[in-house]
N, C-alpha and C positions, 0 to 999 in steps of 0.2 A: 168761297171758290169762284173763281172767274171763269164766265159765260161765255161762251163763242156764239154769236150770232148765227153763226152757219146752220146749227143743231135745230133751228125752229123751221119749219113749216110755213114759207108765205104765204101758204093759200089759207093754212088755218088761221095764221094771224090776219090778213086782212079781212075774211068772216066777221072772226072775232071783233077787229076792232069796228067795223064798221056797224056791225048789226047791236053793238053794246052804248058805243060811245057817240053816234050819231044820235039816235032815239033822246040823248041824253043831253044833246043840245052841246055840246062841248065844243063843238069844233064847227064854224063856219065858215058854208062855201059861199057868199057874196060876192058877184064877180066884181064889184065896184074896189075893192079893195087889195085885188087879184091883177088886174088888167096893167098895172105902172110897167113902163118899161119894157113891155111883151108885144105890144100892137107891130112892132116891125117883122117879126118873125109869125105875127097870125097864130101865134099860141102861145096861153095864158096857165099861173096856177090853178086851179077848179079849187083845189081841196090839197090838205099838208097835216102833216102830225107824225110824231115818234110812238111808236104804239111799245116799242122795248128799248130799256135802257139797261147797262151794267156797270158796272164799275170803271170801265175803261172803252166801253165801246156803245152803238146804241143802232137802232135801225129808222131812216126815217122813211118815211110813205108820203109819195106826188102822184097828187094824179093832175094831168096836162091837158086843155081841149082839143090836143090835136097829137099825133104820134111824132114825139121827138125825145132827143137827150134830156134826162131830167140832172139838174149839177146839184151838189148841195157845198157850199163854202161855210168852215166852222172853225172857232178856236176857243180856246178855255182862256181863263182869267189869267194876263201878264202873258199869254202864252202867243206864237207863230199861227198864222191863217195856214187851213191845209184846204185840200178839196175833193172829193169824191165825185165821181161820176155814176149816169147805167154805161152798159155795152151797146144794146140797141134800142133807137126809137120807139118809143109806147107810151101811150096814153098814162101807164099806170109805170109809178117804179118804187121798189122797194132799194134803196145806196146804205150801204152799210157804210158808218163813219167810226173810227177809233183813235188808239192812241193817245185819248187823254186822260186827264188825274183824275184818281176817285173823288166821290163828295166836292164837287168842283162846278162851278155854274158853268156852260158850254153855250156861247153864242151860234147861232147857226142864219143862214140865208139858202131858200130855197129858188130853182130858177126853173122854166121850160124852156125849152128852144133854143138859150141864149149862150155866149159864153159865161164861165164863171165869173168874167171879169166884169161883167154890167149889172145893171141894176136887179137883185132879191129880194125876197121878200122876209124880213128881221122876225126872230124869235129866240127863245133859250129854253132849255131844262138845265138841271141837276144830274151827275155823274151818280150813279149811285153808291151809296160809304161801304168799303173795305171792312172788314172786320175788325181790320187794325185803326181804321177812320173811328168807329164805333166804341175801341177801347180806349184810345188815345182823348175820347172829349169827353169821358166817362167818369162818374165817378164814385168809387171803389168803395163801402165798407169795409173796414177790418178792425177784427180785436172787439173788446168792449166786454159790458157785463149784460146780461138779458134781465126780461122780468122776471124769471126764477129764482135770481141770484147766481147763477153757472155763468161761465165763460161762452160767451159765443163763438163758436169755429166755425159759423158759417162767412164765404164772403158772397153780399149781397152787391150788383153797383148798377147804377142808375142812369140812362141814356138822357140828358138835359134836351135834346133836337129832338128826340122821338117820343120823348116824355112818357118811358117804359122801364120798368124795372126787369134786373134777372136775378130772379132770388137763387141764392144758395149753388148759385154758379159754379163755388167747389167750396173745400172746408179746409182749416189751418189744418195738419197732421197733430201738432200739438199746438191746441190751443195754451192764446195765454192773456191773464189782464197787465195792464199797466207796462206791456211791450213797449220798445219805443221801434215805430213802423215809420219807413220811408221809402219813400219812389225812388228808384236809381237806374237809370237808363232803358227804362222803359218795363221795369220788373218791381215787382213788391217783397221789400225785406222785413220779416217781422225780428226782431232781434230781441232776445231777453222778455222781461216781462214775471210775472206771476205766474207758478203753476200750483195745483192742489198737492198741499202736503201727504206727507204718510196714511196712509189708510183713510185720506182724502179730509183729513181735518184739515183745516188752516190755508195761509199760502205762505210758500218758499219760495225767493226767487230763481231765475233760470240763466243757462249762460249759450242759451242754445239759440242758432240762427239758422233759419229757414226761408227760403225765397219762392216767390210764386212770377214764373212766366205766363202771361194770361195766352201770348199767341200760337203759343204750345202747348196751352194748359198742363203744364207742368210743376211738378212741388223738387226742391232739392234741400238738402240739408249742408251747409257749409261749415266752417270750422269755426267752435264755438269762441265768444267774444273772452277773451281773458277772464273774468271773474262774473259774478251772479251782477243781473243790473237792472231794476225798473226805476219807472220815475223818470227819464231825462230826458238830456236836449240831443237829439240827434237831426242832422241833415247832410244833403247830398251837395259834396263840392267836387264838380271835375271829375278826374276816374272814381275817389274815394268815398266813403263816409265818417263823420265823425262825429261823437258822443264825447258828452260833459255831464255834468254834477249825475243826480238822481241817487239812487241808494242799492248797494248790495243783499239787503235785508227787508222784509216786510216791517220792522219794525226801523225808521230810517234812523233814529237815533242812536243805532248801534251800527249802522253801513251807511254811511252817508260818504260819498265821492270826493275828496278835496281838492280840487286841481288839475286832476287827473283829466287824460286825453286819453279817446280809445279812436285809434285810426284804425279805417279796415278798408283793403283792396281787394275787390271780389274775381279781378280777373290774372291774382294774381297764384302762381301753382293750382293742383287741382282743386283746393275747397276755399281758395281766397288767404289772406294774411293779416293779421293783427299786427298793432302797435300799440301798445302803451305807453305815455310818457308823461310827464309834470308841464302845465304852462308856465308858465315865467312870469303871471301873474297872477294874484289870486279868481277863480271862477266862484261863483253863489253855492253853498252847498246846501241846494234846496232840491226839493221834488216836485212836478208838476205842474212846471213852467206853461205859457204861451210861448210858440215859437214858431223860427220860420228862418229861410237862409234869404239873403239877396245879398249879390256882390261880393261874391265868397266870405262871405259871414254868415257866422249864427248870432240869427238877434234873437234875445229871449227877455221875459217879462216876469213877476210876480212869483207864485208859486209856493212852498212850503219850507218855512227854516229847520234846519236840521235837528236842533238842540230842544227847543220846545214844541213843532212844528205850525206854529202863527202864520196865518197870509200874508205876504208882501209886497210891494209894492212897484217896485225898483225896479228898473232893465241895466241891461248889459247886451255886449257885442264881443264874441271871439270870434277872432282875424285866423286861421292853420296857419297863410300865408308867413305871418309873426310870430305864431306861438301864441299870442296874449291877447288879453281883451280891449277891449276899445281905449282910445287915451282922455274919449272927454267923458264927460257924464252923460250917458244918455235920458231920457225923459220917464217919467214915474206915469204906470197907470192911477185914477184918478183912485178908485178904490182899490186897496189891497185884497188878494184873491189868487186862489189856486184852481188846478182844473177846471180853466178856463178853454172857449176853443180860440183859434186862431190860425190866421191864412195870410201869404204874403201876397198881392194882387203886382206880378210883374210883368207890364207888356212888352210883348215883343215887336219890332217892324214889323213880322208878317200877321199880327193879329191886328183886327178889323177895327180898334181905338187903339195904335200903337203909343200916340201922343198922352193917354194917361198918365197921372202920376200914379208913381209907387206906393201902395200901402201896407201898413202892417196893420190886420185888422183882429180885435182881441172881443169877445163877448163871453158872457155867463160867468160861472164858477160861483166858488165858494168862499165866505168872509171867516168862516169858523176857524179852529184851533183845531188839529187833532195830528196824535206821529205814529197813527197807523198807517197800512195799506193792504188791501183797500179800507178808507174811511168808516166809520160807524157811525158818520152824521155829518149831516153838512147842512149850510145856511145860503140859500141860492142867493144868486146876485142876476138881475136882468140886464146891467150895465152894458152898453156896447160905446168902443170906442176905438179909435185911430191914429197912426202916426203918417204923414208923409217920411217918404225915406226920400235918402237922397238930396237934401234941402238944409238949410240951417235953422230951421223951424224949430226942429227937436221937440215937439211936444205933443200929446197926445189928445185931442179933440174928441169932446163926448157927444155922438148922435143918438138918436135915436135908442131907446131900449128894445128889448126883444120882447114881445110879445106875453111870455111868462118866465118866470124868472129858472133857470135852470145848471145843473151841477153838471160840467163835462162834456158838454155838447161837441159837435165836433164842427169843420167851416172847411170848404174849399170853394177856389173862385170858375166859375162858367165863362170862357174867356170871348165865347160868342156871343153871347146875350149882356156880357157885362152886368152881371151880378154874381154877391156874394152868397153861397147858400149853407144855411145851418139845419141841421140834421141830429136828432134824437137829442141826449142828456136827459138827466133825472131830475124832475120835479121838486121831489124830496129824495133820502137814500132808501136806494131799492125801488124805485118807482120810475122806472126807463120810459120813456115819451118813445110814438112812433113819426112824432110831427116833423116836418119840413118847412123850414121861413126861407125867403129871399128877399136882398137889401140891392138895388139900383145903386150901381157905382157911379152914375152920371155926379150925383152931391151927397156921398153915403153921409155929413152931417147934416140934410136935413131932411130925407126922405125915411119913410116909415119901414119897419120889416115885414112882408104881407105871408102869411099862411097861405104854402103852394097847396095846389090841388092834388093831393098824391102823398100815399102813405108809405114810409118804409116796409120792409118786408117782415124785418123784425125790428122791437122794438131793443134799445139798448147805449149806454152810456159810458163814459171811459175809451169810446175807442176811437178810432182815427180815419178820415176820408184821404184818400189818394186819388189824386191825377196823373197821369203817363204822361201828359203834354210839359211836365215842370218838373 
C-alpha cells in the first residue's frame, strides 16, 4: 500500500531521526563540505538526510545556518529533473519530493538560500519496492514431491535483493506432481500434472488447469486442457501457451503424445480456449525434457523415450509460428538425461547486462532407464552445461558441475545480480535437498557453483521455479 507523507508527524520524525541516527554517526554536519556555492547568500547546508522514504515519494530534512528557502532538485534513473521547494524561510525544512518509480535509485541535490538552479549538494537513495517490484524479481516455488513422498501444495518464493523467503505464501487447491507450470503474463499456470489415484493409491494423470494471480492473491480454475498430461514441454508465446510431447498416463508407454499441439488462450471466453492440433512434423515423444522458450520457440533437450523410457540426448526447437520444429539439427547435450533443471538467461535493454548473450542452461538429472511416473529410481548426474542461442555455434559447452549430483532440481536466472540459481532436487529417489547453488553468468564455463547461504523452506524435487519478469 502507498504511503502519503502527509500522514507522519514532523516533529516526531525529526526527534526520531535526529536523537537515533546522529548518536550513530551516520550523518555528517562538516561545514567544510557544506559551505561550496552558498557563501553568496551567507547561508550554508549544516546537515541533510531523508529520514522517510516510499514507494513513490520520500521526505528530505535541511537544516540552513541562517533562515531561508530550503530547494531540493531530484530525478530517478533515465528520468526529467523536478524540484521541490519550503513555503517559508527557516533554518530547518522538512520538502516532500514524489512522483517517482518504485525500487528505483533517485538522485537528489539539496540547496539553502539559493535558487534551484546553482550549485547543490549530490546524494541518492532507493525508492522503496512495490509489492509487485518484490514479486516480479522473485522467485516462485511450485509443484514438486517433498521429503514424505506427498505432493507439495505449498508455494514458497524467494526475494534474491532482500535475501528473504515467504514460506507457504498460499497452496495449489489441487495439488499435483509432474505438472507442466508456466509464467504467462505475470500469473502462475499449473496445468495438468499427477494427481493421487483412487482411495489415494498410485498416480493418474489430470487434465485440470489452475492459475495463481500472486497481486491479488488469488486461485482460479480455467477450462481443463483436452486430455490427462504430465511430463511435457510447455511455454509462454505471446497471448498463448503451448504444450508438446509428455504423456497422458503415468505409465508413458501407454500415453505418450505424438505430435500433438495443445494451444491454450487464457483471455479468451470466460475460462480461456483450447486447441489441439498435429505439427507437420515429427515432435520427440519423450517425457521430462529440459526446456525453455526464446524467440517464440520451445527449445527442449533430453528427457525420456516413450517406448522403453532410456535418457536421451538430443534437442529440438518447435517454431507455433510454423507449425514445426526446427529445420537444422540442433546440438546434443553431452550426457543423456532426463529431469533435468533448466533456464533460458534472456536479457533484456532495460536489464542492467543487456549485452549478454543468450543461454540455454541445462544441470542435474538422471542417466537411468525407467517408463514410470514418478520414477522408482534414478542415477543422478552432477553435469551442468550450455548452449548460446542465437549464434551458429550450435553446441552445448560443459562448465563447471554442480556441487552434488542431483535428480530434478529446478534453475531460474536473477536478472540483477546475473546469476543462475538452482534450487532443491533429489540426491537419491525420495531424498529432496533443501539446498540452494548459484553460478556467475559473467563466464558460466568456468566459474564454480557456490552453496548460497539460505535454506529453502521446504525441501523437494520434481518441481518448477517461476519468475514474473520472463
Amino acid at each position: 500500500m502507498k504511503r502519503s507523507l502527509s500522514q507522519f508527524s514532523i516533529r516526531f520524525i525529526l526527534r526520531l531521526c535526529l536523537f537515533s541516527l546522529v548518536p550513530l554517526g551516520l550523518f555528517s554536519c562538516g561545514s567544510d563540505l557544506f559551505t561550496s556555492g552558498s557563501a553568496a547568500q551567507k547561508a550554508r547546508v549544516n546537515f541533510f538526510f531523508v529520514p522517510l522514504v516510499s514507494e513513490t515519494s520520500a521526505l528530505v530534512y535541511i537544516e540552513c545556518s541562517a533562515k531561508v528557502v530550503g530547494f531540493v532538485r531530484f530525478k530517478a534513473e533515465n528520468g526529467g529533473e523536478q524540484v521541490s521547494s519550503s513555503i517559508f524561510p527557516s533554518e530547518t525544512h522538512f520538502i516532500p519530493i514524489n512522483n517517482f518509480p518504485s525500487d528505483t535509485n533517485i538522485e537528489y541535490q539539496v540547496f539553502c538560500g539559493l535558487e534551484a538552479s546553482g550549485i547543490g549538494i549530490p546524494a541518492s537513495f532507493r525508492s522503496s519496492s512495490s509489492l509487485r517490484d518484490i514479486f516480479y524479481r522473485s522467485f516462485w516455488m511450485v509443484g514438486g514431491t517433498g521429503s514424505d513422498k506427498t505432493i507439495v501444495a505449498d508455494l514458497d518464493f524467494y526475494d534474491p535483493v532482500a535475501k528473504r523467503w515467504y514460506p507457504s505464501y498460499t497452496k495449489i487447491p489441487t495439488p499435483r506432481a509432474n505438472a507442466q507450470i508456466v509464467s504467462h503474463k505475470g500469473r502462475i499456470y499449473i496445468i495438468g500434472g499427477l494427481i493421487l489415484g483412487p482411495g489415494g493409491i498410485g498416480s493418474v494423470a489430470s487434465p485440470r488447469v489452475e492459475v495463481y494471480d500472486p497481486l491479488s492473491n488469488t486461485w482460479s480454475t480455467l477450462a481443463n486442457i483436452p486430455s490427462n498430461l504430465q511430463g511435457a514441454v510447455v511455454g509462454s508465446i505471446d497471448d498463448e501457451i503451448f504444450l508438446i510431447s509428455g504423456s497422458t498416463s503415468a505409465d508413458m508407454t501407454t500415453g505418450t503424445i505424438f505430435n500433438n499441439v495443445y494451444r491454450f488462450n487464457p483471455s479468451l471466453g470466460a475460462n480461456g480456449v483450447w486447441n489441439n492440433y498435429l505439427s507437420s512434423t515429427n515432435i520427440f515423444p519423450r517425457t521430462d525434457l529440459a526446456y525453455c522458450t526464446y524467440n517464440g520457440s520451445l527449445i527442449f533437450s533430453g528427457g525420456r523415450f516413450y517406448a522403453d523410457g532410456t535418457a536421451q540426448s538430443t534437442s529440438d526447437a518447435f517454431i507455433p509460428s510454423a507449425n514445426s520444429t526446427s529445420g537444422r539439427i540442433e546440438a546434443s547435450i553431452s550426457i543423456a538425461r532426463h529431469g533435468l533443471a533448466s533456464a533460458c538467461y534472456k536479457p533484456r535493454p532495460s536489464d542492467p547486462f543487456p549485452n549478454d548473450q543468450p543461454l540455454f542452461l541445462v544441470a542435474g538429472g538422471s542417466t537411468s532407464t525407467n517408463i514410470l511416473q514418478p520414477v522408482d529410481s534414478v542415477t543422478t548426474s552432477n553435469r551442468f552445461e550450455y548452449s548460446i542461442l542465437g549464434t551458429n555455434s550450435n553446441v552445448f559447452v560443459t562448465g563447471s558441475n554442480i556441487p552434488v549430483a542431483l535428480y530434478a532440481p529446478a534453475m531460474e536466472i536473477d536478472y540483477t545480480s546475473r546469476k543462475a540459481f538452482l534450487f532443491g532436487g533429489a540426491s537419491e529417489i525420495n531424498l529432496p535437498s533443501d539446498n540452494v547453488y548459484s553460478l556467475e553468468l559473467t563466464n558460466p564455463g568456468l566459474v564454480p557453483w557456490v552453496l548460497v547461504d539460505t535454506k529453502m523452506p521446504k525441501a523437494r524435487f520434481g518441481h518448477k521455479v517461476i519468475i514474473l519478469n520472463r
